[in-house]
C-alpha positions in Angstrom: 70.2 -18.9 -77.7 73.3 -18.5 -76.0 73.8 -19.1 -71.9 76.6 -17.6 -70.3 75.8 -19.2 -66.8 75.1 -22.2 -65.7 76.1 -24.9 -62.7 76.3 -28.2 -65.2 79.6 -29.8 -64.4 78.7 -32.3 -61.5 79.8 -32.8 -58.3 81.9 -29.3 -58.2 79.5 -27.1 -56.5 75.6 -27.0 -55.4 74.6 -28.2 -59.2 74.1 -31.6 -60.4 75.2 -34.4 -58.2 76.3 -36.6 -61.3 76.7 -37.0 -65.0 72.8 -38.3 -64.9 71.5 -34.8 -63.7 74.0 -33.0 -66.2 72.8 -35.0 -69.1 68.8 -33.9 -68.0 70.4 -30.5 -68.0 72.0 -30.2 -71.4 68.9 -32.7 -72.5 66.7 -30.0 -71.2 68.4 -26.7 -72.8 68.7 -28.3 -76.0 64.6 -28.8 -76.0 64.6 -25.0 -75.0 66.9 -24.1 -77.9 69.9 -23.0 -76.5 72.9 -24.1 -79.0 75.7 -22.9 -77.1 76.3 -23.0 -73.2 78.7 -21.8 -70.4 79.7 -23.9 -67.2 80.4 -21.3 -64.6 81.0 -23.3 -61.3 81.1 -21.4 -57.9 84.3 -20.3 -56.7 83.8 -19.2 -53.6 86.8 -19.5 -50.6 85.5 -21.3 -47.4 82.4 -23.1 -49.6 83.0 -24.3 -52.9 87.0 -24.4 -53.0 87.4 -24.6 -56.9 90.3 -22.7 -58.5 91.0 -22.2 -62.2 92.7 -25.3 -62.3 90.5 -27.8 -60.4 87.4 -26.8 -62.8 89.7 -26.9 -65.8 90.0 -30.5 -65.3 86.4 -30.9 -64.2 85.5 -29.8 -67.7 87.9 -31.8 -69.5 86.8 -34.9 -67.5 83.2 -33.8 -68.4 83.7 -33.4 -71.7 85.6 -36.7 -72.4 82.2 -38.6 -70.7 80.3 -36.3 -73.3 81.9 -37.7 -76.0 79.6 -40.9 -75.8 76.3 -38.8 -75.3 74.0 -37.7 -78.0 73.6 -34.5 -77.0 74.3 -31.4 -80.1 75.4 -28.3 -77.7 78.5 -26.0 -78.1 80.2 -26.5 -74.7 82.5 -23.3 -72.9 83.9 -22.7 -69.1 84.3 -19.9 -66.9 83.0 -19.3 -63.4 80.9 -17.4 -61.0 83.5 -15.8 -58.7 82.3 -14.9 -55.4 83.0 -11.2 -54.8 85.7 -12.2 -51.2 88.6 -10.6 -50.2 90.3 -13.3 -52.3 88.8 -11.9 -55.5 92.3 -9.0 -55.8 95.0 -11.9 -55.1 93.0 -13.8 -57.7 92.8 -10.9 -60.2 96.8 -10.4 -60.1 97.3 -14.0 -60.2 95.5 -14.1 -63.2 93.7 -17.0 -62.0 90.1 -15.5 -62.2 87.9 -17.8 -65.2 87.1 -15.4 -67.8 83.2 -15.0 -69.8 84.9 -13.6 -73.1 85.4 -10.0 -73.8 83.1 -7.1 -74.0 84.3 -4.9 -76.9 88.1 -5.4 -75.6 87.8 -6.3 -72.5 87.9 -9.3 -70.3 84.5 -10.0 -68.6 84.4 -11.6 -64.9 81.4 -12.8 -63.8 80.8 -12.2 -60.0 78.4 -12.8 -57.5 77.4 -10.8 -54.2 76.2 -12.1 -51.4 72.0 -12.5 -51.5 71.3 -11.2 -48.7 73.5 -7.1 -49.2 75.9 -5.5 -51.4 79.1 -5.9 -49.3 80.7 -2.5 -48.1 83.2 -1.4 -50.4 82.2 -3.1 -53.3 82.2 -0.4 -55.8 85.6 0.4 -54.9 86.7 -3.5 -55.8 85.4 -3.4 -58.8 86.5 0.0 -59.8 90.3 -1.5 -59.0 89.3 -4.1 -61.6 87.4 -1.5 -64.0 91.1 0.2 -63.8 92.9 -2.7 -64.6 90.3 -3.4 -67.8 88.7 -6.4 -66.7 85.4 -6.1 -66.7 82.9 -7.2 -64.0 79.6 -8.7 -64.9 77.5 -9.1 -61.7 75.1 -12.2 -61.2 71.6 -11.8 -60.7 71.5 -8.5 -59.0 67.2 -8.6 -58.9 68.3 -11.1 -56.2 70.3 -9.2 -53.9 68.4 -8.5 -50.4 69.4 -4.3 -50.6 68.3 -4.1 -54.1 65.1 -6.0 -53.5 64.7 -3.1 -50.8 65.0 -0.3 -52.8 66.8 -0.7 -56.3 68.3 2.6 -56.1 70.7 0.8 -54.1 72.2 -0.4 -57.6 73.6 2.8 -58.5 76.6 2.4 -56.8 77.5 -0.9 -58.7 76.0 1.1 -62.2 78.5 4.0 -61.6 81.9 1.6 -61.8 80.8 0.2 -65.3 79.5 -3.1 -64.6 77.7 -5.2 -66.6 74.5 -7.1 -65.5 73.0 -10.7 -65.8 69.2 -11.6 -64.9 67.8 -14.8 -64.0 65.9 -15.8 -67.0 63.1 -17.6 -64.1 63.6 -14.9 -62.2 61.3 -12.6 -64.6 58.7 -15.5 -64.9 58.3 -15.3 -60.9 60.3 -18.5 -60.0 62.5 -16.3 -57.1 59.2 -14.3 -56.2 57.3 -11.5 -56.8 60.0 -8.9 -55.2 62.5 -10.7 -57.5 60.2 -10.5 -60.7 59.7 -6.7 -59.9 63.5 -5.6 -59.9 64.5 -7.9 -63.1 61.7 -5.8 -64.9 62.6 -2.6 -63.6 66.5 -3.5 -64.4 65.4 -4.5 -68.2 63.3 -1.4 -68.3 66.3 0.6 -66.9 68.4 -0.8 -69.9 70.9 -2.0 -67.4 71.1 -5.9 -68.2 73.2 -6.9 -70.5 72.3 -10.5 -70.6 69.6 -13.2 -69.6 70.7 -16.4 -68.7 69.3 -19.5 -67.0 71.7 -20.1 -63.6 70.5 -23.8 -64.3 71.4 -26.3 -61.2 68.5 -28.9 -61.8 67.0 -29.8 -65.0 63.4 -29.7 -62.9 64.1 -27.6 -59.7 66.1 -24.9 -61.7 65.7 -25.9 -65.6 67.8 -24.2 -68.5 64.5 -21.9 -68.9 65.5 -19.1 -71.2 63.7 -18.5 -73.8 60.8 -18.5 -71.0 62.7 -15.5 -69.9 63.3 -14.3 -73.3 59.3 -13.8 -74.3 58.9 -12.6 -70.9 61.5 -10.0 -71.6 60.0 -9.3 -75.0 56.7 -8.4 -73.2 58.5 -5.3 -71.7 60.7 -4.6 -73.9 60.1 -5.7 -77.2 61.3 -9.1 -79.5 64.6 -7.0 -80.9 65.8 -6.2 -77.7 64.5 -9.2 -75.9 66.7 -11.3 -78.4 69.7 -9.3 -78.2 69.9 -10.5 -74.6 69.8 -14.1 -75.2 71.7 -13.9 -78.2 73.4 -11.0 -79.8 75.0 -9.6 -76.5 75.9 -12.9 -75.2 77.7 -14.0 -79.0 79.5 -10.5 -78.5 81.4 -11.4 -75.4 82.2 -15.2 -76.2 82.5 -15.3 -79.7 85.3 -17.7 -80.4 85.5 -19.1 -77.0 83.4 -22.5 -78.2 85.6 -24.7 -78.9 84.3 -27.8 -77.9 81.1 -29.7 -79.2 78.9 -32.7 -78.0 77.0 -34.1 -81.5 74.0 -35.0 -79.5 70.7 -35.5 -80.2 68.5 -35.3 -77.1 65.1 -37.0 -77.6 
């Protein structure tokens, strides 16, 4: 299986605290067989002040300790970009972390704010829609004003995005209310991909394929798989390009 996000660099944002806790992660998604996975740290202005640079050299730190693990995982970067009024200067600086590509295009992955879908938002990501980048948001089965009526996604569905559910979120790990929109979305036909949003190899694990036969349950094993696997391979194929030999035990 294939994750495209993930908090496992440490010390950059609200995941692990050091290279112990990232081993337990990668450790941890190797037991649940995911082969390849993708660190998206937080940028977000005014909290996590990472730019494309200063996680760029996170990773490469991170990968240079991984070169004495024993860990066999296909490593990648992006980011989760919080959706700020940043987000445009970012976009024409061509400093926002890219996914991979979705059939030609460059996919973002953004988060909104949990608790509503900011004013304007569709209008944001139409400018990027415009300029071909394409937006992927995070978790929407979290957000607050879809929780409270999920026809508040349409307005995010009609600019073109793609969408990412929390693998634990369709096992019940965010809730009930939580477990009820990611179904509804799958059922919908509008998530593109599961993926684990690890943090914590115990307090938010690298769960997917617990996601993935969760999915299947709704939606049957082809389609279930094409979410952890055949979707995600389609935006990031030939992104991997560095490897950890590692045997976790």
């Amino acid at each position: 299986m294939i994750d495209l996000h993930s908090h496992i660099i440490p010390k950059i944002d609200d995941g692990p605290k050091d290279r112990d806790q990232s081993l337990e992660i990668l450790k941890a998604a190797v037991d649940d067989g995911i082969t390849h996975i993708v660190a998206t740290p937080h940028i977000h202005p005014g909290r996590y002040p990472n730019t494309l640079n200063s996680i760029t050299s996170a990773f490469g730190s991170f990968l240079e300790f991984l070169k004495t693990s024993e860990i066999e995982i296909q490593l990648a970067l992006a980011a989760e970009v919080r959706i700020t009024d940043e987000l445009v200067d970012l976009a024409l600086q061509e400093e926002l972390p890219m996914l991979g590509f979705w059939y030609g295009d460059p996919v973002v992955l953004l988060e909104m704010p949990h608790s509503h879908i900011p004013p304007g938002v569709d209008q944001l990501l139409g400018w990027l829609t415009k300029r071909n980048i394409r937006p992927m948001v995070a978790h929407p089965e979290r957000n607050k004003d879809i929780i409270r009526d999920i026809g508040n996604i349409d307005v995010l569905v009609k600019t073109g995005c793609l969408f990412q559910v929390t693998a634990g979120a369709l096992t019940g790990q965010f809730g009930i209310p939580a477990q009820m929109r990611g179904e509804q979305l799958l059922k919908r036909g509008l998530v593109t991909v599961l993926a684990s949003d690890t943090h914590h190899a115990i307090r938010r694990p690298p769960n997917l394929s617990a996601g993935r036969i969760a999915a299947e349950a709704l939606i049957g094993e082809t389609a279930a798989w094409k979410l952890v696997l055949d979707n995600p391979a389609e935006i990031v194929k030939d992104r991997f390009f560095a490897s950890c030999s590692l045997k976790a035990g």
